[in-house]
Structures are given as C-alpha cells and as structure tokens.
C-alpha positions as CSV (number, residue, x, y, z in Angstrom):
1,X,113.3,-37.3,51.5
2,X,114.1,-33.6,50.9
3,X,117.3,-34.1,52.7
4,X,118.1,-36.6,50.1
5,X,117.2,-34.7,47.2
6,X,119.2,-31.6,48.5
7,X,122.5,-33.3,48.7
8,X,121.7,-35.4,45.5
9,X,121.8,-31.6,44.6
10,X,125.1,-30.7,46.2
11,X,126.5,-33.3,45.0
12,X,126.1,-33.4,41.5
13,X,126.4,-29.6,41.9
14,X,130.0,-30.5,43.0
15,X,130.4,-32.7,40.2
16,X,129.4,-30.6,37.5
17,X,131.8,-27.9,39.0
18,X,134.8,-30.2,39.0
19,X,134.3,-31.4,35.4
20,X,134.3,-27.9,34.6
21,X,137.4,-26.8,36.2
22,X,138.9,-29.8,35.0
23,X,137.8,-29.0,30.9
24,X,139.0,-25.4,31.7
25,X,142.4,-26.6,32.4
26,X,142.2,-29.0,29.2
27,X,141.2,-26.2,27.2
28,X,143.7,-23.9,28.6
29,X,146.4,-26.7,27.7
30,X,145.3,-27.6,24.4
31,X,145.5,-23.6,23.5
32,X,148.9,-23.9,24.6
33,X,149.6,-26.5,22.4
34,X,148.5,-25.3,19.4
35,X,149.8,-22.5,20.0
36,X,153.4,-24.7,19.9
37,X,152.0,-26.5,16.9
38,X,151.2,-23.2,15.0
39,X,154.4,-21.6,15.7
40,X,156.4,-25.0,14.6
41,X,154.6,-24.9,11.4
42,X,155.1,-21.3,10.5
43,X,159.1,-22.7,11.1
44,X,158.9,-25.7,8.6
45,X,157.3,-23.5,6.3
46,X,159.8,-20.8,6.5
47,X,162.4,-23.5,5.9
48,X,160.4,-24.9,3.1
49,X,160.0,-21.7,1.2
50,X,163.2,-20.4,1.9
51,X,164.7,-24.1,0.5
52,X,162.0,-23.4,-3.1
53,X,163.9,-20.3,-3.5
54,X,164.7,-19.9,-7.2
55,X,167.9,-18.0,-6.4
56,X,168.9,-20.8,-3.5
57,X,168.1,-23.0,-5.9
58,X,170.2,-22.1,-8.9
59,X,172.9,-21.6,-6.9
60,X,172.6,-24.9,-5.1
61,X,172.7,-26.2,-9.3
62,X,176.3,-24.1,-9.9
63,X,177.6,-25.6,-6.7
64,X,177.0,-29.3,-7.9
65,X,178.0,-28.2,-11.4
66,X,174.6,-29.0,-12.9
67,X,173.4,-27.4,-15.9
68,X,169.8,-26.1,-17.4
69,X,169.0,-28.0,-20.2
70,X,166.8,-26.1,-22.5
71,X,165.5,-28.7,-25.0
72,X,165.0,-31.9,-22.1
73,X,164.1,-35.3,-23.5
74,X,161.5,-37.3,-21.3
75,X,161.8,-41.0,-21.3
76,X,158.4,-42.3,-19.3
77,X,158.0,-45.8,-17.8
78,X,154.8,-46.5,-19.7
79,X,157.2,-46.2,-23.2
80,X,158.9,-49.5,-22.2
C-alpha cells in the first residue's frame, strides 16, 4: 500500500512539474508576442498621428487643390 501511495506521489509529482515547464514556455511565448503586438501598435500609431498632422494635412489639401471654406453650409439627411 505505501508503495502505491509513493509513486501515486512521484507521479503526479512528475505531472505537476511538466505542466509547469510547459506554462513557463507559454508564458515565455506569449511575452514574446506582446511584445510584437506592442511594438506593431506603437507603428500604426506613429503612422496614424503622423497622417492627423495639421501641416501634412493642409498640404495634402493644396496638393488636390481643395480649399478651406470658412462659412460651410451643412445639408443633413434627416432635412429630407
């Protein structure tokens, strides 16, 4: 009987020690993939802001030959 229990022991000793490992190396790759993910979003929103900029912006307008209207005149759906 107490050779029983003792390798019921080892063995779920053993088990517990492989999930372990095995959530160590999930962890480790998750990290690395937010890591990716963080670094990818700091690029979209360096892209993003840099596309917002007023100056870009404006000059983007003068390119396409649009001009600022000062005194617009909004025509909404719900009018109709």
């Amino acid at each position: 009987m107490v050779g029983v229990l003792i390798f019921a022991g080892v063995a779920a000793t053993i088990s517990i020690y492989s999930e372990t490992v095995s959530l160590k190396h999930d962890i480790i790759s998750l990290t690395s993939q937010l890591s990716e993910a963080k670094l990818a979003n700091a690029e979209l929103k360096n892209v993003f802001y840099r596309s917002t900029n007023q100056e870009i912006l404006e000059n983007v307008a003068r390119e396409r030959g649009l001009i600022k209207d000062n005194n617009p005149k909004w025509v909404f759906a719900s009018q109709f």
